[in-house]
C-alpha positions, 0 to 999 in steps of 0.5 A: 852548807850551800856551795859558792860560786867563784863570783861570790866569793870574788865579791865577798873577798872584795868586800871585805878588801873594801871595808879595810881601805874604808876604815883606813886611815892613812888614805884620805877622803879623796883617796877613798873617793876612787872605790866607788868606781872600782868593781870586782870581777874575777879572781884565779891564782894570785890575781885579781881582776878589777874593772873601772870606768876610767884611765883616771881611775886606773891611775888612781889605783896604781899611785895612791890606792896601790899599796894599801890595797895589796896590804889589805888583799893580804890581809884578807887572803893571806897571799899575796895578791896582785890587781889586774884593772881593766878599764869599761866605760859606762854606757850610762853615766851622769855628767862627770863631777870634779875630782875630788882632789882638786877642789879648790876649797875644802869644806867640813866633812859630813859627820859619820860616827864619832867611835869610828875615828875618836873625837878628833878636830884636827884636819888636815888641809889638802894640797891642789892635785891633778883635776880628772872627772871621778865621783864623789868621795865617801867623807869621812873625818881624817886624823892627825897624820904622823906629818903633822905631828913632824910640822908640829915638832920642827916648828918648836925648839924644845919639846914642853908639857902643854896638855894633860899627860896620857899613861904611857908606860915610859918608865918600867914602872908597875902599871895598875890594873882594873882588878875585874878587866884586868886593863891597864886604863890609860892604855888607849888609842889616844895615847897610841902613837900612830905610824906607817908601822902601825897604822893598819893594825889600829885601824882593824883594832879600832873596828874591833872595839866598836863592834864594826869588825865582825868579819875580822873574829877573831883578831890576831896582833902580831909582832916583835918585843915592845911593839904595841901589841898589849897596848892595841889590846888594852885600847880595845877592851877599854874603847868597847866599854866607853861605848858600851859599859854593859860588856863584860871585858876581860884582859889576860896573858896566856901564862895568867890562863894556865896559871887560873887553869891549873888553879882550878885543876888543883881546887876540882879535888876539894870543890867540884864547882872550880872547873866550872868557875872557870869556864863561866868566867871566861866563856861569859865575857863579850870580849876576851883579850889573850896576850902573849899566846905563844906561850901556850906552846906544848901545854896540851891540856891547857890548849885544850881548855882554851881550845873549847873556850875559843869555840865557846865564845865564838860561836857565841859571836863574842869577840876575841883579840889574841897578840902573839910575837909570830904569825899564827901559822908560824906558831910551834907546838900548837894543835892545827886546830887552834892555829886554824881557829886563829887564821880564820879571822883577821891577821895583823902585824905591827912593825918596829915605828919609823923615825917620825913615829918613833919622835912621835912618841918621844915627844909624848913620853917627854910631855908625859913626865913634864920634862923639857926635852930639846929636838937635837936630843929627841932626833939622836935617840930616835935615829939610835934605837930603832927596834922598838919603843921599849928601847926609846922609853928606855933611853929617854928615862936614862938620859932624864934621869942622869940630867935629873940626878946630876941637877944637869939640863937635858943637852945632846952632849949629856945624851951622847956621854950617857948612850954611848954603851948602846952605840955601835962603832966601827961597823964595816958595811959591805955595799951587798948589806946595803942593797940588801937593807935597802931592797927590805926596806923597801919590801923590794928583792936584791935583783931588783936594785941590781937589775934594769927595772926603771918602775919608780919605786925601784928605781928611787930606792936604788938610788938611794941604795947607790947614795948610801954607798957612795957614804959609807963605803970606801969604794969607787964610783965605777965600783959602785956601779959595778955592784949595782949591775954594772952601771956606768959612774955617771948614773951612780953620782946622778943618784948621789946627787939627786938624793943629796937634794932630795933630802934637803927637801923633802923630808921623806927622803931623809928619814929613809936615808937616816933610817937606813943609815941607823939599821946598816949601822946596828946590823948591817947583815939583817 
């Protein structure tokens, strides 16, 4: 095998960095417009050395492009990486075009392919930004962001059913499964509610589906309890066979593969032909979906199995989707061999939704089962169960059905009466659980909101740390100021206020503040 030159592997790790922030979807046309002038150069340590052709450029990637190009250098290094942009002018370089956003009129992008993003019409109308001469963006179609569909849900007073409603699972019932792919049909990306929580991993998944995504096999979905990761599988296997109904498409839990596994193990004594049944079901499909593969954990022989099937399918170039509730690498008592097979593709995590996101898919839940629901009652659950969508499913199928059962309208009143057992009271917060949320929240360190930092970020989450504070604590502004690196008073009742302020205008900001409110609440030492 012809050894690389650390130059090509710069340019082959920055293409692939490349391609992620293409096919994301929370940077606008606009956004993606900025890559074009930006070139890999070096990379050594955790640092990656880019050069642009100008300030704008270089401002451009310390603002809108800073965090979902780190995310994506994770991603596809599995460290964290930091940028170090230098700025080269052009020697050559043609009359500067106006920036891309600035324009004073927004025309139709030109069409790319429709699999890439699903058949959608709703654009987003850009606000007038700063002018700087930068090329022409790469135009690709934009989706409803979780803004819109927080426009969409404040200017109506009650959530009703306006469209045919997708299956999302909301009730615990028994979804049906295609009894060849084993998929639930009415898991989709169309009926994923996407988020900042989320939003990457159904980007990559999207790729996956349509075939564009080989540099990510296998892909590996992580994350907690009730996320989405079995719906992100499903959407999968479903999409790739709207685009290609030819494939052969197979869905199963881990405990399903050693359940068929030892099956076959038992049968071998009566027919020599069920071992091999076996590896021909799963060694000829084109995409095999694993859930839950962490529960393969010390079944040698079955991880074994697998092992081979893996290798199989791999070599093969078939594509391979496996969810697990851990990282890869954090996966226990499995073979280092395996885990090295997973790390060899693309890693992604789903998060636990934000507010919006989580109204998001209240408000699709509600229209789903055809049930009115005002907002106040949406915004309630929504700011009590923070954890994961099972947990907002279940709250909106309780209070329904007691609203049902009793002939009672939908009121915050009856949500409150009935959710009062999941509510927690009398929490005693300390202002260190609260730097603490805060600093996670923000993917920030403790020292960071303590110290003397005046980067914006950090200083706009130590505001917020010291607003939170000053609300659920009995301390003093001296005493805030003390806990916060000894500040004086005053800089703590200028965050107060300003973040006061902010959240009656910028809805930004109060979801931040009620989203930490809620966590510091529930569990105010996490």
């Amino acid at each position: 095998m012809a050894q690389t030159t650390p130059e090509a592997d710069t340019r082959r790790i920055w293409g692939t960095v490349l391609q992620l922030l293409q096919h994301n979807d929370s940077l606008t046309a606009r956004d993606k417009g900025w890559l074009g002038d930006i070139e890999p150069e070096a990379m050594f340590g955790t640092t990656i050395v880019l050069r642009v052709s100008s300030k704008a450029t270089q401002q451009a990637i310390m603002d809108v492009l800073n965090a979902p190009l780190l995310e994506a250098l994770n991603m596809v290094t599995g460290k964290d990486m930091f940028p170090a942009v230098k700025v080269v002018p052009k020697s050559r370089q043609s009359a500067p075009k106006e920036d891309p956003a600035t324009r004073d009129s927004w025309s139709e992008p030109a069409p790319t392919p429709a699999s890439l993003f699903g058949d959608r019409s709703h654009r987003r109308t850009p606000e007038p930004q700063r002018r700087a001469p930068e090329p022409e963006p790469q135009r690709v179609p934009e989706q409803p962001s979780i803004a819109d569909l927080a426009d969409s849900y404040a200017s109506q007073a009650m959530v009703q059913p306006t469209f045919d409603t997708p299956n999302y699972p909301a009730d615990g019932r028994r979804i049906e499964r295609d009894p060849g792919t084993h998929l639930n049909k009415n898991a989709t990306f169309d009926t994923f509610v996407p988020g900042d929580s989320n939003r990457f991993a159904r980007t990559v998944a999207l790729a996956v589906a349509e075939g564009s995504g080989r540099d990510f096999n296998p892909l590996c979905i992580y994350g907690g309890s009730g996320l989405g990761k079995t719906h992100l599988l499903n959407a999968i296997g479903n999409y790739a066979l709207v685009k290609d109904p030819t494939l052969k498409v197979l869905y199963v839990t881990s405990e399903e593969f050693t359940n068929e596994f030892i099956s076959a193990l038992q049968n071998s004594a009566r027919s020599q032909g069920q071992i091999a049944e076996f590896n021909r079901r799963y060694r000829e499909v084109d995409v095999l979906l694993i859930d839950d593969i962490q529960f393969l954990s010390g079944k040698t022989e079955t991880m074994e199995q697998f092992f081979h099937t893996f290798n199989a399918l791999y070599q093969a170039n078939k594509r391979i989707v496996i969810a697990s509730d851990v990282a890869p690498k954090n996966l226990k008592g499995f073979e280092a061999r395996l885990i090295s097979r997973f790390d060899s593709g693309l890693t992604v995590d789903v998060k636990p939704p934000d507010l919006e996101t989580r109204i998001a898919i209240l408000r699709m839940i509600a229209s789903r089962n055809n049930v009115a629901v005002p907002n106040d009652v949406l915004d309630l659950i929504a700011e009590r169960f923070t954890e994961n969508i099972r947990e907002l499913e279940g709250a909106l199928t309780r209070v329904t059905a007691v609203a049902s059962l009793n002939n009672q309208p939908v009121t915050r009143a009856l949500a409150e009466q009935t959710l009062q057992d999941f509510f927690a009271t009398d929490v005693e917060i300390k202002p260190t659980d609260i730097i603490t949320q805060v600093a996670k929240y923000f993917r920030l360190t403790f020292d960071d909101l303590v110290g003397r930092s005046r980067t914006k970020n950090i200083a706009n989450a130590r505001q917020i740390a010291m607003y939170l504070a000053r609300e659920m604590t009995s301390m003093s502004l001296f005493d805030i100021g003390q806990v916060f690196g000894g500040r004086d008073h005053t800089t703590v009742l200028h965050a107060y206020q300003r973040i006061s302020d902010e959240m009656q205008e910028k809805r930004e900001t109060y979801n931040y503040v009620m989203e930490l409110t809620v966590r510091l609440k529930q569990h105010p030492n996490n």
